[in-house]
N, C-alpha and C positions, 0 to 999 in steps of 0.2 A: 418599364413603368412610366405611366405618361407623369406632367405635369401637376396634375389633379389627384391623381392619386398619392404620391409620395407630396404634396400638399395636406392632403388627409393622417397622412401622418405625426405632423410641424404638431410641437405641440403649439395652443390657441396663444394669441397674447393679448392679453384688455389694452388698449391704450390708456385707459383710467387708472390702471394700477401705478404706485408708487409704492417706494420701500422708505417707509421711514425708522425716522431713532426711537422708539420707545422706553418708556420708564424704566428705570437702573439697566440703562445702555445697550439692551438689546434693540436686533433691527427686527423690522418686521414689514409687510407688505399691506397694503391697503390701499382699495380701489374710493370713488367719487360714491358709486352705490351705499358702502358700507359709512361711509363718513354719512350721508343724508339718512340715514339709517340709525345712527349714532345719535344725531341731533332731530330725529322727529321731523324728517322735512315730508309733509306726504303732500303738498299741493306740486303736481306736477309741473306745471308752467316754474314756480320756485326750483324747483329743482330742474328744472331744465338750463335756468338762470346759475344758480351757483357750477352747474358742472361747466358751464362754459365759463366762468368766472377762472374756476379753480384750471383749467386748461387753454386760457386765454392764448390763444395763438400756436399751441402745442400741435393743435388738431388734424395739423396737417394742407387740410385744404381753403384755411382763412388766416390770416396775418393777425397781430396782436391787437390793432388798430380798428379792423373789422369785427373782431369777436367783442372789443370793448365799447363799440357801437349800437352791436346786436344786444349786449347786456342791457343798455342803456334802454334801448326802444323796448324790450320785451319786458322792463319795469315799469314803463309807463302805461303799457296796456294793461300790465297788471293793475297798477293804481284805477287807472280809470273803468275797469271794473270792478274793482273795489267801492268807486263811488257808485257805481249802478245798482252796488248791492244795495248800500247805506242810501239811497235816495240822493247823495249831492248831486 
């Protein structure tokens, strides 16, 4: 069996997923999707925003430093088209 194949096997893993403590102490799993999901986030640039927020540095291939930079820049292009919308 090559590499790839018994690969196909693996079960998948979300990076996004977390298990947390839920109400009267049960644990349970929840990913970044279902949280934005939860709270009505449907403008995607936002939710692109919070999933890097909520995995600030976790990601793998950026530092905590970097991710919190990228936050930063990707809300200000939000704002400023939010003022494009509104005429400022």
């Amino acid at each position: 069996m090559t590499a790839l194949q018994y690969a196909k096997w693996l079960p998948k893993v979300n990076k996004y997923e977390r298990e947390i403590q839920l109400f009267g102490g049960k644990k349970g799993k929840v990913d970044v999707y279902r949280v934005l999901s939860a709270f009505d986030v449907k403008d995607p640039e936002l939710q692109h925003l919070v999933k890097k927020a909520l995995c600030a540095g976790l990601r793998g291939h950026k530092d905590k430093e970097q991710d919190l930079k990228d936050i930063i820049e990707s809300a200000q292009k939000m704002l400023e088209r939010l003022g494009e919308k509104d005429g400022n």
